[in-house]
SEGUDREN-790206 format. One record per residue (C-alpha): y, x, z; residue number from 1; chain. Coordinates in steps of 0.2 Angstrom, whole numbers. Layout:
R north  east    up num chaine
R     Y     X     Z NUM      A
...
end
This chain:
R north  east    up num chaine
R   770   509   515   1      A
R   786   500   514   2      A
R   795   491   499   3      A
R   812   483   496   4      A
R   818   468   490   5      A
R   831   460   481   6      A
R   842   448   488   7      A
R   845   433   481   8      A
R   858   430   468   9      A
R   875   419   474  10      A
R   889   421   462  11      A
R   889   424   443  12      A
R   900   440   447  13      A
R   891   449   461  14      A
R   878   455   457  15      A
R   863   456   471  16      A
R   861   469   481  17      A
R   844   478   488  18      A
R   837   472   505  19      A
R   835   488   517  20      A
R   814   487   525  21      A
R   809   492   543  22      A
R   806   508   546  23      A
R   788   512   548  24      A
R   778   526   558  25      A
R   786   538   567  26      A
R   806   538   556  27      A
R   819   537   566  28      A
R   829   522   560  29      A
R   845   526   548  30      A
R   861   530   557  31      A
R   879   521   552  32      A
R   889   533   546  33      A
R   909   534   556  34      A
R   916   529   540  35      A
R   909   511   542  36      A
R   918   502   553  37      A
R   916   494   569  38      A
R   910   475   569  39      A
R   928   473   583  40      A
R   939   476   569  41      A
R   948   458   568  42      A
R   947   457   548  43      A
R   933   454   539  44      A
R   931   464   521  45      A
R   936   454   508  46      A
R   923   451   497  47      A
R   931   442   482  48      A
R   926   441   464  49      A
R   936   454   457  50      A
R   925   468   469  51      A
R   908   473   466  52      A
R   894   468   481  53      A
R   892   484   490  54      A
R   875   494   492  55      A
R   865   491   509  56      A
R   856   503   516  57      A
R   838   504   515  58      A
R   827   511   529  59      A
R   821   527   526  60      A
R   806   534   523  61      A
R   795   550   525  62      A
R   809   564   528  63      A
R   822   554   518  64      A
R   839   554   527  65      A
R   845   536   529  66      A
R   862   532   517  67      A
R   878   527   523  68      A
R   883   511   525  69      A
R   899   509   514  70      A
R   915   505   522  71      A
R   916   487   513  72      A
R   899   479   520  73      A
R   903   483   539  74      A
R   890   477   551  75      A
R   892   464   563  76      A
R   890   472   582  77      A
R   888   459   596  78      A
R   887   467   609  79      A
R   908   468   610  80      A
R   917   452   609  81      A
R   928   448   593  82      A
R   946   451   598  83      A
R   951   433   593  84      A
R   937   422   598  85      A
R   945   407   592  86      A
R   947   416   574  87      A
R   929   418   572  88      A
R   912   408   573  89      A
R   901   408   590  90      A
R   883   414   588  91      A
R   872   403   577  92      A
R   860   394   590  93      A
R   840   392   590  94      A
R   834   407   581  95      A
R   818   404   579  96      A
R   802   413   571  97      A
R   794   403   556  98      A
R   779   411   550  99      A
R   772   432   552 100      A
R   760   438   538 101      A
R   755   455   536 102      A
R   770   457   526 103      A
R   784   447   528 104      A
R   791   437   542 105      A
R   801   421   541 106      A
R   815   416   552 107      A
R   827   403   556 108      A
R   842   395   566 109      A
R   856   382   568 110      A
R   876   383   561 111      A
R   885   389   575 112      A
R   895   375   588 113      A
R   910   385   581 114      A
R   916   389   565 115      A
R   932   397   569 116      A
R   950   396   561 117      A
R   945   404   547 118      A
R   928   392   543 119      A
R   913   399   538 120      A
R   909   413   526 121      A
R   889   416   529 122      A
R   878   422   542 123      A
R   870   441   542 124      A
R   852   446   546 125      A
R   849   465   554 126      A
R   833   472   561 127      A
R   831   484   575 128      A
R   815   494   573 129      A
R   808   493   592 130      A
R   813   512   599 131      A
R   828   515   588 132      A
R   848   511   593 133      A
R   854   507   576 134      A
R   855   489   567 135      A
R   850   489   550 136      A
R   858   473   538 137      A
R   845   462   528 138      A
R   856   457   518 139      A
R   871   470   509 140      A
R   884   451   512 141      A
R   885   436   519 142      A
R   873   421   513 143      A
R   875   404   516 144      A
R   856   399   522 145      A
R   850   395   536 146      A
R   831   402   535 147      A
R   829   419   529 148      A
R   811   431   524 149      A
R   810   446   527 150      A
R   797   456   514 151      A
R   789   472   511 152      A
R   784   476   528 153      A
R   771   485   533 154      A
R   755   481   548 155      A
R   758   489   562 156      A
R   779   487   561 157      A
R   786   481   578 158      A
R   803   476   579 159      A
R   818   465   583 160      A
R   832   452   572 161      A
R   847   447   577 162      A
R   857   435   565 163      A
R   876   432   568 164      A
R   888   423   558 165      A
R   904   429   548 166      A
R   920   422   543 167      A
R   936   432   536 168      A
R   941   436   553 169      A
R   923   444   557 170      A
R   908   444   562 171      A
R   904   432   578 172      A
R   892   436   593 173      A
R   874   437   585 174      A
R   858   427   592 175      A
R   845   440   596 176      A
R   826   436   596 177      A
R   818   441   614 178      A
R   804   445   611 179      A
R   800   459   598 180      A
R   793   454   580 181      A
R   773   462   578 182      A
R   767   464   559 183      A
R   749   463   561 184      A
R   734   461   546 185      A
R   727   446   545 186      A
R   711   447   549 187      A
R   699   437   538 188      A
R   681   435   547 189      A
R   668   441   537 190      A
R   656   428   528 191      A
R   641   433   517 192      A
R   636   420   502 193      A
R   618   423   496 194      A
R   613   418   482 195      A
R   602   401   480 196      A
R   589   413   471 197      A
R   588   424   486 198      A
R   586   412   499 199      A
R   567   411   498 200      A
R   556   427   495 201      A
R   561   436   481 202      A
R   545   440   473 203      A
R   545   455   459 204      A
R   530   462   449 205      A
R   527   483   453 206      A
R   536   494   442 207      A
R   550   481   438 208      A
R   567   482   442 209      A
R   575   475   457 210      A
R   594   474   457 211      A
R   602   462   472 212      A
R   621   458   470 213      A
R   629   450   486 214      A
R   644   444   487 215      A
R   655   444   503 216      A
R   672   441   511 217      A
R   683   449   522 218      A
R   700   457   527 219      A
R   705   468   528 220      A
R   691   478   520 221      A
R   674   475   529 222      A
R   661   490   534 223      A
R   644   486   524 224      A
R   628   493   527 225      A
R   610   488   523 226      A
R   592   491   532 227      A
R   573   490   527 228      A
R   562   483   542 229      A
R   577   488   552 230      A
R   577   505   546 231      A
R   590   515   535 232      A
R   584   513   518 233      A
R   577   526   510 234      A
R   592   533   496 235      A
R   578   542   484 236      A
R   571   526   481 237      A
R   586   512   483 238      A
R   603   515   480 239      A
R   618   503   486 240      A
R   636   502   477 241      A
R   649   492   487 242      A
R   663   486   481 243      A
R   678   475   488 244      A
R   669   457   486 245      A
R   651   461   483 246      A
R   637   475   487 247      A
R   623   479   476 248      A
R   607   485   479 249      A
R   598   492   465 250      A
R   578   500   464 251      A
R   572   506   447 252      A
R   554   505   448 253      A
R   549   494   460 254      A
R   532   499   473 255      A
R   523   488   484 256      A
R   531   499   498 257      A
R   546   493   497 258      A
R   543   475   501 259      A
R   550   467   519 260      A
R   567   462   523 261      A
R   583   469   517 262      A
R   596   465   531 263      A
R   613   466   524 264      A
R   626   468   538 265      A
R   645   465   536 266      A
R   657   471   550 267      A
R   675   470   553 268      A
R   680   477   569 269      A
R   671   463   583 270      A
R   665   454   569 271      A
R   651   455   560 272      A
R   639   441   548 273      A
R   624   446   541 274      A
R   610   439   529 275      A
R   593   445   528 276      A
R   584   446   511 277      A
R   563   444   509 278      A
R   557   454   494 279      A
R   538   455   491 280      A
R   533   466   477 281      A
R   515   462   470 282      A
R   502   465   458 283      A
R   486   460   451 284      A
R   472   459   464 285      A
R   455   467   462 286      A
R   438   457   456 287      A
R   429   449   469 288      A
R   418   464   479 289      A
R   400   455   472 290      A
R   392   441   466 291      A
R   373   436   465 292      A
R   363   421   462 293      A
R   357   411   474 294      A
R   345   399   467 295      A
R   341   391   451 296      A
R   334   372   450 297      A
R   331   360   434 298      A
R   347   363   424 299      A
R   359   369   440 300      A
R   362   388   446 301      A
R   370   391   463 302      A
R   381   405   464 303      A
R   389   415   478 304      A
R   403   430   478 305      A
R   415   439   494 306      A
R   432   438   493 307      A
R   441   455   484 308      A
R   445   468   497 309      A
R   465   469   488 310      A
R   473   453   482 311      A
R   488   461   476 312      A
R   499   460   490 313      A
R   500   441   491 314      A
R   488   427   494 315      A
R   476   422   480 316      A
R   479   408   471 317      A
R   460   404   468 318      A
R   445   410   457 319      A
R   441   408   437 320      A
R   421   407   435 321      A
R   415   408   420 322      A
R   398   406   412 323      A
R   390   412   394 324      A
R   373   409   385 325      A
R   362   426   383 326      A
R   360   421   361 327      A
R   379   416   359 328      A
R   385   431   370 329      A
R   402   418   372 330      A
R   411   416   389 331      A
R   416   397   393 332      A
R   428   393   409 333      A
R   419   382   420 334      A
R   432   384   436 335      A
R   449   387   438 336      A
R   458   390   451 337      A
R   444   387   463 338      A
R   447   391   483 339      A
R   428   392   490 340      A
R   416   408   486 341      A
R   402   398   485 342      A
R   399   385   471 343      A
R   384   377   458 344      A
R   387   375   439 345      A
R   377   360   432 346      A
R   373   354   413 347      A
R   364   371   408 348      A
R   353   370   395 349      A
R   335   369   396 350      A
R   326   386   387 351      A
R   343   396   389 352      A
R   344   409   400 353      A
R   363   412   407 354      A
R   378   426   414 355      A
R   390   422   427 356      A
R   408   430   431 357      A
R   421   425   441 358      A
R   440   434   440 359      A
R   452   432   455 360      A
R   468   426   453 361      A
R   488   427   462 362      A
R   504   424   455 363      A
R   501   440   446 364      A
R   488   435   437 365      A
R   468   435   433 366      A
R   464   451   439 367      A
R   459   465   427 368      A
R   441   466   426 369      A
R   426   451   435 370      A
R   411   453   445 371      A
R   398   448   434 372      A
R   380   445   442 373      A
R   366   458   438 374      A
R   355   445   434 375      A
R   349   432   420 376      A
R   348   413   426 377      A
R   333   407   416 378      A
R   333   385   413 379      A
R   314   383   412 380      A
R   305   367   407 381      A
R   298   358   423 382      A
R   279   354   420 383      A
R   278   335   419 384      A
R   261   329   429 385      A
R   257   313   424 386      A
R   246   302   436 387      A
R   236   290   430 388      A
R   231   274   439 389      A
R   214   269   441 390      A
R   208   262   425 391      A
R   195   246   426 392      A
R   185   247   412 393      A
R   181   227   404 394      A
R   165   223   395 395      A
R   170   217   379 396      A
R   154   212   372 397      A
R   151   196   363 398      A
R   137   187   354 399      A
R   141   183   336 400      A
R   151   170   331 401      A
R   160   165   315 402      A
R   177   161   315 403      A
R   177   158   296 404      A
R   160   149   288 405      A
R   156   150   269 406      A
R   163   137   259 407      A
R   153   130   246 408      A
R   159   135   230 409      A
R   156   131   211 410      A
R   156   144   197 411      A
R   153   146   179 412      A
R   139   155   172 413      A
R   142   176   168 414      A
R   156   177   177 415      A
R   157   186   195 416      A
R   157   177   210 417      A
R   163   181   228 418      A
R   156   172   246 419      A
R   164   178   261 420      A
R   166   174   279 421      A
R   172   182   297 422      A
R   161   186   312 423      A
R   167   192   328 424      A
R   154   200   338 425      A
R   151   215   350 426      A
R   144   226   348 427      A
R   146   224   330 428      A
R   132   215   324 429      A
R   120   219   310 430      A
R   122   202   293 431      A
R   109   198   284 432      A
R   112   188   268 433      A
R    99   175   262 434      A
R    96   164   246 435      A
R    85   147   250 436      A
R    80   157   267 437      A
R    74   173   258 438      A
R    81   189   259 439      A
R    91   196   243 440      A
R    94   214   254 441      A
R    91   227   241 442      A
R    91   216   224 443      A
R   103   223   213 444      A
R   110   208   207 445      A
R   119   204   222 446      A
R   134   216   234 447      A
R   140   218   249 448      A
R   153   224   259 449      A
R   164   220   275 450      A
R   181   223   280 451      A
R   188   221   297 452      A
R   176   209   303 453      A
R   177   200   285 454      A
R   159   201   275 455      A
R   158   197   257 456      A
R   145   196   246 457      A
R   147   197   226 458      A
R   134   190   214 459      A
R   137   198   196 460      A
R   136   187   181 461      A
R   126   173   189 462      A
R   117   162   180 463      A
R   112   144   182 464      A
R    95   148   190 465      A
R   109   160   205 466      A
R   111   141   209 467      A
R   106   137   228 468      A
R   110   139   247 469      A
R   115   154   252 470      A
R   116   160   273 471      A
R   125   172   282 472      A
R   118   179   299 473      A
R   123   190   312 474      A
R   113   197   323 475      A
R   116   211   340 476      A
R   109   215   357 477      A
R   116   198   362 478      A
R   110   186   351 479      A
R   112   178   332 480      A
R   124   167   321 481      A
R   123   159   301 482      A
R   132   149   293 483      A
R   126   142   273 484      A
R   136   136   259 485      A
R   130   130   242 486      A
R   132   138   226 487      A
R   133   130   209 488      A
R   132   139   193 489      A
R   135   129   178 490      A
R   135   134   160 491      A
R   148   138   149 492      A
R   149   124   141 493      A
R   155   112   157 494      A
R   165   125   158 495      A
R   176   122   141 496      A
R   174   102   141 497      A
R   178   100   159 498      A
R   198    96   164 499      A
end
């Protein structure tokens, strides 16, 4: 569509008047009406400050009719010479195009070589749509620049300028472009910026939510469209809300189906970016298909399982094996994380009889339920044979000796007395105790007992006439020891007198 603009403002009194578009489509462009006059005429309006800047006409729109130029802002014609050529200016020289957007265009020139008698009063800008006969002014009266824009035009306008300069004696030749003036839309390549998050895999869990924004660039407005594995995506299950600057693509309830590669494509007439987008929707996997025992050996069980038949979707991340006690009925991790499917737990416990399970795991998760062996390992006590060398039996015995001899000993009469001695002998010998060479076996009078290899003998409440020597022998299979001492047995009374 087409717009107007204001001119720009040069005197506190006048106040700026509007600046006529290009004609755009199919309108034909606005026709002068007779009372304007001819740009031959050799006196320029007088545009003083006492009179108000006159209306320009602006180029028409739709079915408008175009207004009529008023006789006070005539509009320069080139194409006849002024009738005093020395009175006013020649044309301005190098007319040159500055800049073309898709709505404006910017041109500019030199002053002319001549300003004429009357100097210079400003130059005038007109358009010529490219097809039409008429000039239509820029600007409603002369302006003192040497560059001018041009605005509010539309794409696809083709048309010509001309600028001439004026003076109070008219309008001089204008300076014509040569070439027509094309508005066309700038075209802005499109580009595609994915996110950082969505340059790897974009892994979601089923039955969540995936909802992709993407943003792009482009002008004018780019044609968007997405596919799944190269297909059209499936609209009762993704939908996709394109904007100007970024496309969404949205699933509620995400399925293991729809993981692969969303390929976003951007195109603008022969151009065209596109980004691709991995999404791989997972869940937990299943429990490995079966596990048995495969041997059991002092206090080690060897396990072994097969890999689950569905991991989910994704690759596993390992296996979790567990073990517990048949009296404490309590599972304890002894792997995580573990890659092989075969492995020995060590340490069990003699007398215990154990349960094995193992989980499999991905990103998901451990997954919902274990294969657990059918089984009991049972730790058994291994049966200790002990082997004994060859055993040299020694022959101890040993003919009686003594290694302590009786002592000769004094003692007061009526009060008990002890002999003793040792023998070493084997076998153990038989003693016989003798008083002056005869035998006192059996008398009353006298004791005798032995204690680890120590014999005593006890006389009770001798008497001076228990007085004597006393032997000891041993006798066994090998032969015969004695040994003597003497007794004396005084009375009582040495016994009180003596020191």
């Amino acid at each position: 569509m087409t717009a107007t603009s204001q001119a720009p403002d040069y005197g506190p009194e006048e106040a700026a008047s509007e600046v006529p578009t290009a004609p755009t489509g199919e309108e034909q462009a606005p026709t002068a009406t007779p009372e304007a006059p001819a740009p031959t005429a050799p006196q320029a309006p007088d545009h003083g400050p006492e009179e108000p800047a006159s209306e320009v006409p602006m180029a028409p729109t739709g079915e408008e009719q175009a207004p009529t130029a008023t006789p006070e802002a005539p509009a320069p014609e080139a194409t006849e010479p002024a009738p005093r050529s020395e009175d006013v200016p020649s044309a301005p020289l190098q007319l040159t195009i500055e800049d073309v957007s898709d709505s404006s265009v910017t041109v500019s020139w030199e002053p002319p070589e001549r300003l004429g008698s009357q100097g210079l009063q400003g130059y005038v800008l007109e358009l010529r749509k490219e097809g039409a006969s008429e000039w239509v002014p820029v600007n409603a009266r002369p302006m003192m620049v040497t560059q001018q824009t041009v605005r509010n035009l539309a794409p696809g306008d083709k048309f010509f300028l001309r600028v001439a300069a004026m003076n109070l004696a008219g309008a001089g030749p204008p300076a014509t472009l040569d070439q027509p003036i094309h508005i066309r839309e700038i075209i802005e390549a499109p580009k595609i910026r994915v996110p950082r998050h969505l340059r790897q895999t974009y892994i979601r869990q089923v039955g969540e939510m995936v909802n992709l924004q993407i943003p792009f660039q482009g002008n004018p407005k780019p044609q968007v469209s997405w596919t799944h594995n190269g297909q059209a995506l499936d609209s009762k299950r993704v939908s996709v809300r394109t904007g100007d600057q970024d496309s969404i693509l949205f699933i509620r309830s995400a399925q293991r189906s729809d993981s692969g590669c969303y390929e976003l494509t951007v195109r603008l007439e022969t151009l065209e970016a596109r980004a691709a987008i991995n999404i791989l929707v997972i869940e937990k996997p299943n429990p490995p298909s079966s596990i048995r025992l495969v041997d059991v050996w002092g206090c080690n069980v060897a396990l072994e399982w097969t890999p689950p038949q569905d991991t989910g979707n994704t690759e596993l991340l390992g296996y979790t094996v567990q073990k517990a006690d048949k009296k404490t009925q309590q599972w304890f991790t002894v792997l995580e994380r573990y890659h092989p499917t075969t492995c020995t737990v060590s340490d069990l416990i003699v007398g215990n009889s154990y349960s094995f399970r193992v989980f499999s795991e991905n990103l998901c998760g451990l997954s919902d339920s274990p294969a657990v062996t059918k089984e009991l390992a049972h730790i058994r006590k291994t049966d200790i044979v002990a082997k004994l060398k060859e055993f040299v039996e020694r022959d101890f015995s040993e003919a009686p000796s003594f290694t302590q001899p009786l002592a000769d000993h004094t003692t007061t009469s009526g009060y008990s007395t002890q002999l003793s001695c040792s023998v070493r002998a084997s076998p153990k010998p038989k003693i016989i105790w003798m008083k002056n060479n005869m035998n006192i076996q059996g008398d009353p009078k006298y004791r005798t007992f032995s204690e680890q290899g120590v014999y005593t003998l006890e006389i009770r409440k001798p008497s001076p006439f228990d007085s004597g020597v006393y032997t000891c022998k041993a006798v066994n299979m090998l032969g015969e020891a004695s040994v003597d001492c003497r007794l004396e047995v005084k009375g009582e009374g040495w016994r009180r007198v003596s020191p």
